[in-house]
ZAKOL-907091 format. One record per residue: residue in one letter; x, y, z of N, C-alpha, C in turn. Coordinates in steps of 0.1 Angstrom, whole numbers, always signed. Example, Ala and Ser with C-alpha at 12.3 -4.5 7.8 and 13.67 -1.06 7.14 Angstrom:
2
<mikol r="A" n_u="+132" n_v="-57" n_w="+78" ca_u="+123" ca_v="-45" ca_w="+78" c_u="+132" c_v="-33" c_w="+78"/>
<mikol r="S" n_u="+128" n_v="-22" n_w="+71" ca_u="+137" ca_v="-11" ca_w="+71" c_u="+129" c_v="+0" c_w="+79"/>
END
This chain:
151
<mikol r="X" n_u="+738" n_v="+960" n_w="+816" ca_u="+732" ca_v="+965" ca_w="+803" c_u="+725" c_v="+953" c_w="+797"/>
<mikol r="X" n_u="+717" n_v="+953" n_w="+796" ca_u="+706" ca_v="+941" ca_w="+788" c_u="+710" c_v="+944" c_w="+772"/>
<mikol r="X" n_u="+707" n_v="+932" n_w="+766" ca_u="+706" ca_v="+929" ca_w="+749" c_u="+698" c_v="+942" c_w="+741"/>
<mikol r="X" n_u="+705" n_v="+945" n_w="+734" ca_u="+695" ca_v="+957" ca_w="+726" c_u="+690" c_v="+947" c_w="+720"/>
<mikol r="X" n_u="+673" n_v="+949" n_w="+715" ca_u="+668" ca_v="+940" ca_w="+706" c_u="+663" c_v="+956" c_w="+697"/>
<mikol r="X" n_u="+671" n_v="+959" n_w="+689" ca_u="+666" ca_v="+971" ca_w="+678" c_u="+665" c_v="+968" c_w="+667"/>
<mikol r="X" n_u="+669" n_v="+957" n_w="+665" ca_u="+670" ca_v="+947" ca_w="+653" c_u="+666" c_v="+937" c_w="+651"/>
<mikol r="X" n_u="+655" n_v="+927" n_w="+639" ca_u="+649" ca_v="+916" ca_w="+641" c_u="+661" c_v="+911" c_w="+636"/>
<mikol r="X" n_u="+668" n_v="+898" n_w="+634" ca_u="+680" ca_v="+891" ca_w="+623" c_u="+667" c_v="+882" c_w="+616"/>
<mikol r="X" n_u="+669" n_v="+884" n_w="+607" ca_u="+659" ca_v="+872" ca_w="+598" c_u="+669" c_v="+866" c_w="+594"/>
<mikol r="X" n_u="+668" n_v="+857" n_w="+588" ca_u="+677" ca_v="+845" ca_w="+581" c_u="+676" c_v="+853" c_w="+565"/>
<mikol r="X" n_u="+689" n_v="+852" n_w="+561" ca_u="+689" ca_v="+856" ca_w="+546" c_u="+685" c_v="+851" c_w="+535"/>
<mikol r="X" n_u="+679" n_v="+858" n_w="+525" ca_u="+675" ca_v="+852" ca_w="+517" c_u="+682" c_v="+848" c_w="+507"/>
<mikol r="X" n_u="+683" n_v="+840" n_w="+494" ca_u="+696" ca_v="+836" ca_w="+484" c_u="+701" c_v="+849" c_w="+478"/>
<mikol r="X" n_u="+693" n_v="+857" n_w="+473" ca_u="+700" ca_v="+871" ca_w="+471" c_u="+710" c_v="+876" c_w="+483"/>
<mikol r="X" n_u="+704" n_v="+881" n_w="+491" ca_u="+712" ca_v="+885" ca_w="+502" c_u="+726" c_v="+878" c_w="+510"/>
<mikol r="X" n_u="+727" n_v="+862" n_w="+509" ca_u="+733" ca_v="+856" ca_w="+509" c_u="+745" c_v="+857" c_w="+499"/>
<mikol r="X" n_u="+740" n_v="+857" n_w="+483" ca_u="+750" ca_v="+860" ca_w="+474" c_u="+757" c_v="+871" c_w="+475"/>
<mikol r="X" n_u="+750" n_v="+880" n_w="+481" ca_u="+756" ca_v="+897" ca_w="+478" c_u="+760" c_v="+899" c_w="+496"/>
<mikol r="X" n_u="+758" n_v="+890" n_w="+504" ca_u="+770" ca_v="+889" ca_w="+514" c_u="+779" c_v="+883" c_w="+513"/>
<mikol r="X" n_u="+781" n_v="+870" n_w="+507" ca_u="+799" ca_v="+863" ca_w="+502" c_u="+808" c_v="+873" c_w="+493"/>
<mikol r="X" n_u="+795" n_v="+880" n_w="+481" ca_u="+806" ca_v="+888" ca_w="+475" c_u="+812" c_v="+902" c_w="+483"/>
<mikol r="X" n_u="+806" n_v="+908" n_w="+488" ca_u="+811" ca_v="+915" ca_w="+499" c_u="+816" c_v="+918" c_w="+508"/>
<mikol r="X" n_u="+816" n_v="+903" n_w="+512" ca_u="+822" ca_v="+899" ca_w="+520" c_u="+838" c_v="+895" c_w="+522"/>
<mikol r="X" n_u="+840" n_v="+885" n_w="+507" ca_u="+855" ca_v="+884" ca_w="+508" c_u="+862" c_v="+897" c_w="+502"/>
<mikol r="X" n_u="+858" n_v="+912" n_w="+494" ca_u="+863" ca_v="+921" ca_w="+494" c_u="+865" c_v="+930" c_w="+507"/>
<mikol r="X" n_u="+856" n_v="+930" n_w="+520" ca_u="+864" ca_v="+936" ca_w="+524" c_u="+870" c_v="+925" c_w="+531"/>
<mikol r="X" n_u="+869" n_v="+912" n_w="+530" ca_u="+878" ca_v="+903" ca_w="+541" c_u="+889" c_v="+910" c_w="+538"/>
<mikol r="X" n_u="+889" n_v="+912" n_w="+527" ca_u="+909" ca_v="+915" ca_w="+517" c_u="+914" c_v="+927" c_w="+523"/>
<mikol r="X" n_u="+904" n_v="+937" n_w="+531" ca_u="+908" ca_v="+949" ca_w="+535" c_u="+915" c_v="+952" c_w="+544"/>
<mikol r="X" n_u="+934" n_v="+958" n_w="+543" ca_u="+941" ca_v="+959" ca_w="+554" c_u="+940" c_v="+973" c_w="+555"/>
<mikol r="X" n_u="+938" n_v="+986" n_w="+550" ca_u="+937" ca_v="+995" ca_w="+559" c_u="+948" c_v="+998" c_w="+556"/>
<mikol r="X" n_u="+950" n_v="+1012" n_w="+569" ca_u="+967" ca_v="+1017" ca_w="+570" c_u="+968" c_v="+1017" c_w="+585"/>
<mikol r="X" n_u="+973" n_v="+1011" n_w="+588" ca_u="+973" ca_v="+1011" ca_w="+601" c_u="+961" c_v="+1000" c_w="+607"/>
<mikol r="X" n_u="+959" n_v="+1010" n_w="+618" ca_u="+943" ca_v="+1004" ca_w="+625" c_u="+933" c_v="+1013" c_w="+621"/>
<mikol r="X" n_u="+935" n_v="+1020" n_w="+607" ca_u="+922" ca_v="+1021" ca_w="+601" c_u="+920" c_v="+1021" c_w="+591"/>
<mikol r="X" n_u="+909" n_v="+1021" n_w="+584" ca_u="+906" ca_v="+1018" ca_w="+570" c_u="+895" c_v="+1034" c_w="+562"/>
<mikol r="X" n_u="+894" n_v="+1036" n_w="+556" ca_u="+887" ca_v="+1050" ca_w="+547" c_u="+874" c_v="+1041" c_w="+539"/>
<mikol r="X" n_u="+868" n_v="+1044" n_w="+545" ca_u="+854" ca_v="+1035" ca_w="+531" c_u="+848" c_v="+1048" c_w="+526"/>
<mikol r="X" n_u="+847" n_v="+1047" n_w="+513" ca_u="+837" ca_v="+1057" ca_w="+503" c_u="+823" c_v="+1054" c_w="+504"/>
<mikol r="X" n_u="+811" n_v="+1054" n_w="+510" ca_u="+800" ca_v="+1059" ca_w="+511" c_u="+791" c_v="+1066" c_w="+494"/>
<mikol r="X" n_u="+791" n_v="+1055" n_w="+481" ca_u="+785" ca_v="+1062" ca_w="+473" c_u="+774" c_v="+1067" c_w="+472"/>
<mikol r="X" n_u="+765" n_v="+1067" n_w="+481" ca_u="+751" ca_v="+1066" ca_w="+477" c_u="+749" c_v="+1083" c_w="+485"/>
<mikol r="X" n_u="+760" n_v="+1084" n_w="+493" ca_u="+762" ca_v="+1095" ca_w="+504" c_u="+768" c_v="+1107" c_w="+501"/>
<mikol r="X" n_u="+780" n_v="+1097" n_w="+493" ca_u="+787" ca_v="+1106" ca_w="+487" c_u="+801" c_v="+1111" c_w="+502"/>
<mikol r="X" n_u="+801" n_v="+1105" n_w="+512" ca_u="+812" ca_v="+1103" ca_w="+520" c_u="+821" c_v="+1097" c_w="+522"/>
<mikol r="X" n_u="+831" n_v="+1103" n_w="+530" ca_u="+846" ca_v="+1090" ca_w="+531" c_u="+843" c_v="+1093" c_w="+549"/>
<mikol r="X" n_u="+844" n_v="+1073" n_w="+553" ca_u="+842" ca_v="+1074" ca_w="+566" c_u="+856" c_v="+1069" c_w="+568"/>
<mikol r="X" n_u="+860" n_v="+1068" n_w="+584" ca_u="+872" ca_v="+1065" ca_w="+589" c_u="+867" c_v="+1055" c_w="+601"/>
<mikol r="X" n_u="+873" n_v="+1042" n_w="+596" ca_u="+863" ca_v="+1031" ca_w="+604" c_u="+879" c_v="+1026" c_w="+611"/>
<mikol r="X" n_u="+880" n_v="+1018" n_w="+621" ca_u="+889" ca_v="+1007" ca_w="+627" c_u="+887" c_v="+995" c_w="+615"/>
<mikol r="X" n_u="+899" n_v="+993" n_w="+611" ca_u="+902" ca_v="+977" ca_w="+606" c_u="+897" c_v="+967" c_w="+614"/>
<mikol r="X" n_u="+896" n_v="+968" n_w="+624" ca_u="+888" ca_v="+952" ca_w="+636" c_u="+871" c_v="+953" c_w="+631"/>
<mikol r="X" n_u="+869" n_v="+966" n_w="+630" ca_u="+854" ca_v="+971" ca_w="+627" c_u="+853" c_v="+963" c_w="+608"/>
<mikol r="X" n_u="+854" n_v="+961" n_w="+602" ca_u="+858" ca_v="+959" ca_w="+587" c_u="+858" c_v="+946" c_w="+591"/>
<mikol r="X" n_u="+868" n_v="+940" n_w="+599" ca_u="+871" ca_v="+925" ca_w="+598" c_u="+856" c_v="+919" c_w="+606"/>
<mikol r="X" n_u="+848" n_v="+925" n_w="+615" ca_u="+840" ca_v="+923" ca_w="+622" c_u="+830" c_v="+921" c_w="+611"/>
<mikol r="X" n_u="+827" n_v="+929" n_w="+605" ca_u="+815" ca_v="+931" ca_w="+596" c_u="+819" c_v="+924" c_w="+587"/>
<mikol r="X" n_u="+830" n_v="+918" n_w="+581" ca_u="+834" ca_v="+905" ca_w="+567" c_u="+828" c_v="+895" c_w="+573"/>
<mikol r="X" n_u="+833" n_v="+898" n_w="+591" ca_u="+824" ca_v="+878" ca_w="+595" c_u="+811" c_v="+879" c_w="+598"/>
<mikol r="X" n_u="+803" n_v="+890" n_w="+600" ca_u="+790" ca_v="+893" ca_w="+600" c_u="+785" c_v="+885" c_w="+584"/>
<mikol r="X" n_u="+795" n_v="+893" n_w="+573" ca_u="+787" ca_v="+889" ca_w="+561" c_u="+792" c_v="+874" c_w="+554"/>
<mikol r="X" n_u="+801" n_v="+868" n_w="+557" ca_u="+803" ca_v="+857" ca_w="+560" c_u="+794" c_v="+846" c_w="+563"/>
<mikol r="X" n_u="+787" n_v="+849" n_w="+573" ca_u="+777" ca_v="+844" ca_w="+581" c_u="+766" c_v="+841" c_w="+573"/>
<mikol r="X" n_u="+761" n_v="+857" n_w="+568" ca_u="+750" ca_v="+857" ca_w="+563" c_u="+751" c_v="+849" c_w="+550"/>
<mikol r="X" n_u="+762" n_v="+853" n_w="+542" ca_u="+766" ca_v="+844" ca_w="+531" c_u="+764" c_v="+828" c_w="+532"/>
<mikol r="X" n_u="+764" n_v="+818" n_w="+543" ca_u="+760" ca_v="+808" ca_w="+550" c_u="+747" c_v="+806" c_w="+552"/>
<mikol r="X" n_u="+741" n_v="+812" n_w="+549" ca_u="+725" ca_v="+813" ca_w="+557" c_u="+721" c_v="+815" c_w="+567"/>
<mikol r="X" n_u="+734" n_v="+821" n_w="+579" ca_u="+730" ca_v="+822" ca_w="+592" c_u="+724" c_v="+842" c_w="+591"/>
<mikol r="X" n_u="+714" n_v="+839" n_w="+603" ca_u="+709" ca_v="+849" ca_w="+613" c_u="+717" c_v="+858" c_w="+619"/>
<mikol r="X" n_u="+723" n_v="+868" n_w="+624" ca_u="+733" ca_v="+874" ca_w="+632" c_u="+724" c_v="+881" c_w="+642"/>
<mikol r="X" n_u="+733" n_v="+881" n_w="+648" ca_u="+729" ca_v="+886" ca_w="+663" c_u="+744" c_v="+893" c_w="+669"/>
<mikol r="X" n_u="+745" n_v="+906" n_w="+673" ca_u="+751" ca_v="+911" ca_w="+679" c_u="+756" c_v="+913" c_w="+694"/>
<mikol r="X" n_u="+761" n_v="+907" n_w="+708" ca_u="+760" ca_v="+909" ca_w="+720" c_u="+772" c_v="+914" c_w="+723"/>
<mikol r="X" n_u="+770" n_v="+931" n_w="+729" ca_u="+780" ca_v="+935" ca_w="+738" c_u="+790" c_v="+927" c_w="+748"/>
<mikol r="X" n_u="+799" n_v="+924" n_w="+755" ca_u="+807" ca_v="+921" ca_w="+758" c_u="+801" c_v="+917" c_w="+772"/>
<mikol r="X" n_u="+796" n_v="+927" n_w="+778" ca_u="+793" ca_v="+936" ca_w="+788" c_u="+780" c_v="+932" c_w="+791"/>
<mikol r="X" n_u="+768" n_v="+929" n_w="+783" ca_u="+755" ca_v="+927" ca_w="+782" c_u="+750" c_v="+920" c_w="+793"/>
<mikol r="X" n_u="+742" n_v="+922" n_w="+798" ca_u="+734" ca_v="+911" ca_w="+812" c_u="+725" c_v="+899" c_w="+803"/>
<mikol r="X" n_u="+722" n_v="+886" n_w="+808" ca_u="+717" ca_v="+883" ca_w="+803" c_u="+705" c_v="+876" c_w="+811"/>
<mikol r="X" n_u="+693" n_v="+876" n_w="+805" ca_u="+686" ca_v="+867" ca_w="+815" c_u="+688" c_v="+853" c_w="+818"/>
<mikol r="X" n_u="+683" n_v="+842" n_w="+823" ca_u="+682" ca_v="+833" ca_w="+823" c_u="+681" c_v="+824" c_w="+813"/>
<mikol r="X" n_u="+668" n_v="+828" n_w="+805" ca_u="+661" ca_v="+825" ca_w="+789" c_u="+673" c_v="+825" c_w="+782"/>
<mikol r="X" n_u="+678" n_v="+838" n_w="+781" ca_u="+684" ca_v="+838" ca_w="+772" c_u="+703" c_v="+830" c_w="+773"/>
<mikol r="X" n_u="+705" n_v="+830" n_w="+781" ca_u="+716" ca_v="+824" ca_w="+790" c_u="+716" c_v="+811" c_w="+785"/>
<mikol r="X" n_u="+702" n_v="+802" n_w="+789" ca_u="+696" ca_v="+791" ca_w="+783" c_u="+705" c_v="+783" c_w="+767"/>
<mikol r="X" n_u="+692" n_v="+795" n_w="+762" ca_u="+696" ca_v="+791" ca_w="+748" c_u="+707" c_v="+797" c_w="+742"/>
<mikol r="X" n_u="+715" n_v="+807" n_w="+748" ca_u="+731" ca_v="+799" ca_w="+741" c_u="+733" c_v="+790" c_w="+743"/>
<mikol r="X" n_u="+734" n_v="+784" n_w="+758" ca_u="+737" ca_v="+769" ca_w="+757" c_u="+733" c_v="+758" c_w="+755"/>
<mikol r="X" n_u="+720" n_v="+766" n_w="+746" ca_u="+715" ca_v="+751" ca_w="+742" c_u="+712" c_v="+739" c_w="+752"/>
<mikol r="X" n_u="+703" n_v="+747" n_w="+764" ca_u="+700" ca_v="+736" ca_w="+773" c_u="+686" c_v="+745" c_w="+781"/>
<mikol r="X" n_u="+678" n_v="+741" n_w="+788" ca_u="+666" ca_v="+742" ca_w="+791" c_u="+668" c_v="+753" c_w="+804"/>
<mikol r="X" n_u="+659" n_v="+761" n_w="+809" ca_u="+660" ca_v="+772" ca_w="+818" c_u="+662" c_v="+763" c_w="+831"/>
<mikol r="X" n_u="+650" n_v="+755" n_w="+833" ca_u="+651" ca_v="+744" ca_w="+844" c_u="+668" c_v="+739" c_w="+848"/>
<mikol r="X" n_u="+671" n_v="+734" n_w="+837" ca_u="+687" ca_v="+730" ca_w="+838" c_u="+697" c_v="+741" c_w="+839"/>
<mikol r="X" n_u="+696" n_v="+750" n_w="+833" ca_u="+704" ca_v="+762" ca_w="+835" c_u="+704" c_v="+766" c_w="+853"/>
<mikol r="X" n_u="+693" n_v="+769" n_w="+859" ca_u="+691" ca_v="+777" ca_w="+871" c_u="+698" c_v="+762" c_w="+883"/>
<mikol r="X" n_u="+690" n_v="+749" n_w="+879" ca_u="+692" ca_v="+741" ca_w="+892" c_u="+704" c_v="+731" c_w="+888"/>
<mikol r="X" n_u="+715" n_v="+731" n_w="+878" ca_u="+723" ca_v="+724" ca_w="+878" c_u="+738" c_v="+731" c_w="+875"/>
<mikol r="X" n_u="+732" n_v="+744" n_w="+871" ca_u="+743" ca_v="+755" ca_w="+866" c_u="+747" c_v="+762" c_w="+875"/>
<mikol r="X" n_u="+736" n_v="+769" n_w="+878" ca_u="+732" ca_v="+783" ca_w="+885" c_u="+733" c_v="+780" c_w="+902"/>
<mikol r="X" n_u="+724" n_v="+769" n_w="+908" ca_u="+724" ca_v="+770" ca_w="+918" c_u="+735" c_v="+757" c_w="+926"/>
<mikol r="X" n_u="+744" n_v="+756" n_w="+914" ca_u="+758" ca_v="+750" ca_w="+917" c_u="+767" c_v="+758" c_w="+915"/>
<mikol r="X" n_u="+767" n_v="+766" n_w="+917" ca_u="+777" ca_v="+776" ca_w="+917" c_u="+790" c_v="+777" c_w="+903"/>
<mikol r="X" n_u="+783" n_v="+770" n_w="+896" ca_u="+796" ca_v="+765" ca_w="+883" c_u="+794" c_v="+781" c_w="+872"/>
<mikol r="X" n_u="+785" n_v="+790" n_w="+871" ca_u="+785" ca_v="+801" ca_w="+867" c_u="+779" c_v="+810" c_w="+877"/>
<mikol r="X" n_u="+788" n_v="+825" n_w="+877" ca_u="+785" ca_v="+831" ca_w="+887" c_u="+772" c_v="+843" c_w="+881"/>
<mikol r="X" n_u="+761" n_v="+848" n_w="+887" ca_u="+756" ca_v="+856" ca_w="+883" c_u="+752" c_v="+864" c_w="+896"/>
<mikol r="X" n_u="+739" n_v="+874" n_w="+893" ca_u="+738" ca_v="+889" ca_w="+907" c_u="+722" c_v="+889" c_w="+902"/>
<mikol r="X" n_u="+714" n_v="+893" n_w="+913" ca_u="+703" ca_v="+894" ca_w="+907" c_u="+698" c_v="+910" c_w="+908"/>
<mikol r="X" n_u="+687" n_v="+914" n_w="+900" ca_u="+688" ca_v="+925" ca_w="+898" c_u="+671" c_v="+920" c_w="+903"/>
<mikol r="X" n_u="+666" n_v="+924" n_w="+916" ca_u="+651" ca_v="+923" ca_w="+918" c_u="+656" c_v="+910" c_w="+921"/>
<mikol r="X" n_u="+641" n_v="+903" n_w="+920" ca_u="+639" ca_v="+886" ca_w="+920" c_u="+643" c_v="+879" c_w="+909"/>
<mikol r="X" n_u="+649" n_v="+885" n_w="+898" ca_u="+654" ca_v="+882" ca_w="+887" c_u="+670" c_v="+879" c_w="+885"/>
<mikol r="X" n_u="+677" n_v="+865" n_w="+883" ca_u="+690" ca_v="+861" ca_w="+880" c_u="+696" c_v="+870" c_w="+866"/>
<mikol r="X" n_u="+707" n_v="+874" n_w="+870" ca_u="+713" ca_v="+879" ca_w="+856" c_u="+729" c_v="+879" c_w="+856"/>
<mikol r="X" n_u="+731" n_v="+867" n_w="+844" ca_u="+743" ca_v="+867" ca_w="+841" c_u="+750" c_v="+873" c_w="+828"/>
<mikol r="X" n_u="+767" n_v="+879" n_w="+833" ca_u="+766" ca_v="+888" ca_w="+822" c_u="+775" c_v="+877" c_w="+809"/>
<mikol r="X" n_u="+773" n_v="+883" n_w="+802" ca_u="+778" ca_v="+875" ca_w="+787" c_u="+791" c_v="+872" c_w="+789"/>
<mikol r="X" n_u="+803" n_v="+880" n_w="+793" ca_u="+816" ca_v="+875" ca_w="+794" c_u="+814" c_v="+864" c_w="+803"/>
<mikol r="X" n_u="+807" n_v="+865" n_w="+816" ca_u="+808" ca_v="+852" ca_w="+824" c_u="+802" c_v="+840" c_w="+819"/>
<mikol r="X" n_u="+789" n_v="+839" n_w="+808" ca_u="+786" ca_v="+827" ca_w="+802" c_u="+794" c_v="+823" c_w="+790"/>
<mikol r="X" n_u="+801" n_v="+833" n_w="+785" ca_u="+813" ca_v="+829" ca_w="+777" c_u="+821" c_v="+821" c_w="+781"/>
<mikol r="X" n_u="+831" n_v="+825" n_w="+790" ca_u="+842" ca_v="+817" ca_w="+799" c_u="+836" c_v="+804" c_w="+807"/>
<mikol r="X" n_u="+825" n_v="+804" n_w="+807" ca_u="+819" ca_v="+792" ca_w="+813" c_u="+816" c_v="+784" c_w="+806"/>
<mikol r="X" n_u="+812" n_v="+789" n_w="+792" ca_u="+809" ca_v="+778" ca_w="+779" c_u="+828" c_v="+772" c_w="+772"/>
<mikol r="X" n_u="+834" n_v="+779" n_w="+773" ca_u="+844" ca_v="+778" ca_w="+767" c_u="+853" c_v="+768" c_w="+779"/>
<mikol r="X" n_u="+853" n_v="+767" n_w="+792" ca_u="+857" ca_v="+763" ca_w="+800" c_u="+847" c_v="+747" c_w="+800"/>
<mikol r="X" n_u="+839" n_v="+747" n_w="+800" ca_u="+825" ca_v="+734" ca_w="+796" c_u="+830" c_v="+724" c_w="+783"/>
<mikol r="X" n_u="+836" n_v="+734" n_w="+774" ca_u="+840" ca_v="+726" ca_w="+766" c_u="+857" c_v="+722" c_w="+765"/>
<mikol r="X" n_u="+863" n_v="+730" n_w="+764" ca_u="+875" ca_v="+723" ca_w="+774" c_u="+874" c_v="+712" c_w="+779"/>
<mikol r="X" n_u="+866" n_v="+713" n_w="+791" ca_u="+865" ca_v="+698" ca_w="+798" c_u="+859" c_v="+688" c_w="+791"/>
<mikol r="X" n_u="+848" n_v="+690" n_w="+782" ca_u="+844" ca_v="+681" ca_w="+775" c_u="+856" c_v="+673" c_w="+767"/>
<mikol r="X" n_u="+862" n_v="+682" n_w="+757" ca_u="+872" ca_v="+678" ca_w="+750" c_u="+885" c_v="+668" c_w="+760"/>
<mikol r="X" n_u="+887" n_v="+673" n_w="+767" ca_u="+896" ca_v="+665" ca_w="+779" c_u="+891" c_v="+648" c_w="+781"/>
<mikol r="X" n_u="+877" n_v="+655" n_w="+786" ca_u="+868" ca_v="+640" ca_w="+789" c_u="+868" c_v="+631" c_w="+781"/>
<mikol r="X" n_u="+866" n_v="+637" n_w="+767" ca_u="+865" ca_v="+627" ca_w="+752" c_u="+880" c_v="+621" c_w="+748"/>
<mikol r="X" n_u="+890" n_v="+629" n_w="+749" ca_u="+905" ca_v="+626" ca_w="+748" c_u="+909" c_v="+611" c_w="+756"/>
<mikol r="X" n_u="+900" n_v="+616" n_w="+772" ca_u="+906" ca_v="+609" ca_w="+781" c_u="+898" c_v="+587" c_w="+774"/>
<mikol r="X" n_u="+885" n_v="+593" n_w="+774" ca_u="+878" ca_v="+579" ca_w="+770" c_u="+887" c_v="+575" c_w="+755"/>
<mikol r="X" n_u="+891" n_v="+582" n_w="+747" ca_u="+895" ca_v="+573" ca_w="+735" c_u="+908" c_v="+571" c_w="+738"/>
<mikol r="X" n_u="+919" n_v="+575" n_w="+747" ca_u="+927" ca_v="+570" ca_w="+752" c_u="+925" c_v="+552" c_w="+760"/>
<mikol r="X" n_u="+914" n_v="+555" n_w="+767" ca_u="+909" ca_v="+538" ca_w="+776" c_u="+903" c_v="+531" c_w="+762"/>
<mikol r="X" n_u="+898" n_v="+534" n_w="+753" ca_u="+893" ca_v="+526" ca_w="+744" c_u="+903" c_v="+521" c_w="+735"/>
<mikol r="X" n_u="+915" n_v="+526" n_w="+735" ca_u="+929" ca_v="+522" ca_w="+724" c_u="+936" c_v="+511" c_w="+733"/>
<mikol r="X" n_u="+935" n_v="+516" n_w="+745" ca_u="+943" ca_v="+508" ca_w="+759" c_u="+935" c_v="+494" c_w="+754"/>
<mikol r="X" n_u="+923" n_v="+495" n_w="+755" ca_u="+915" ca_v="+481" ca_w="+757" c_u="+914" c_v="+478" c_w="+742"/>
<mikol r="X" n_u="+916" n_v="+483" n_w="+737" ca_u="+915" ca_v="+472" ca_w="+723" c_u="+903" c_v="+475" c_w="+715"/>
<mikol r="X" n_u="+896" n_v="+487" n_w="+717" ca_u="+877" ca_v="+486" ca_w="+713" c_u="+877" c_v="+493" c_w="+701"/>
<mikol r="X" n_u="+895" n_v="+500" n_w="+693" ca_u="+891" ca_v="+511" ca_w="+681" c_u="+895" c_v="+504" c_w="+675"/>
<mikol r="X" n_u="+899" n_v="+493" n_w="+674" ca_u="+899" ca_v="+481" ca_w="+663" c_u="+891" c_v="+478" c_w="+655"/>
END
């Protein structure tokens, strides 16, 4: 399943920002009964029956926006291209395909002549990337206490 793009995210503007923190930390506050919660709908005039994870999802949605970030939505499940694969990681397509990709350190399937990796697997791969980084960095400030250099 490829990225729905049905939605542009613009970056918020200071109203929209304001009026996402404040509605944001009300429903952070929202526990529901159970694993679900009743929202009243005024403008509708309905009561919906949502999941509490759904509620807590959408507080960090407006959380976000409340910060001035953009939101973007990705399925779990989602394929991704290359480009886009890229710039999560914040590194160049070039680097992605011949030092990522065709080192076998993320797995992907091609669909055509086209690479496509799905989002759980660039997940686990960014999260495993940084792990080791963290290890790596642990391991040097450990040699640099040994030798005397955080003095």
């Amino acid at each position: 399943m490829a990225i729905q793009e049905r939605h542009i995210f613009d970056i918020p503007n200071d109203e929209e920002a304001k009026l996402a923190a404040d509605s944001g930390r009300v429903l952070a506050s929202c526990s529901g009964h159970g694993e679900t919660a009743t929202l009243r709908l005024i403008d509708d005039e309905k009561d919906i029956t949502v999941p509490v994870k759904a509620i807590h999802m959408l507080a960090d949605i407006l959380n976000q926006m409340a910060q001035g970030n953009a939101i973007s939505i990705v399925p779990i499940h989602a394929e991704l291209t290359t480009q886009q694969a890229a710039d999560i990681l914040n590194v160049s397509r070039p680097y992605l395909i011949k030092n990522i990709l065709d080192a076998g350190k993320l797995a992907y399937h091609k669909s055509g002549t086209r690479r496509k990796i799905l989002y759980k697997d660039l997940l686990a791969y960014k999260n495993d990337d940084l792990a080791e980084r963290k290890a790596l960095m642990a391991e040097l400030a450990k040699q640099a206490q040994e030798l005397g250099m955080m003095e």
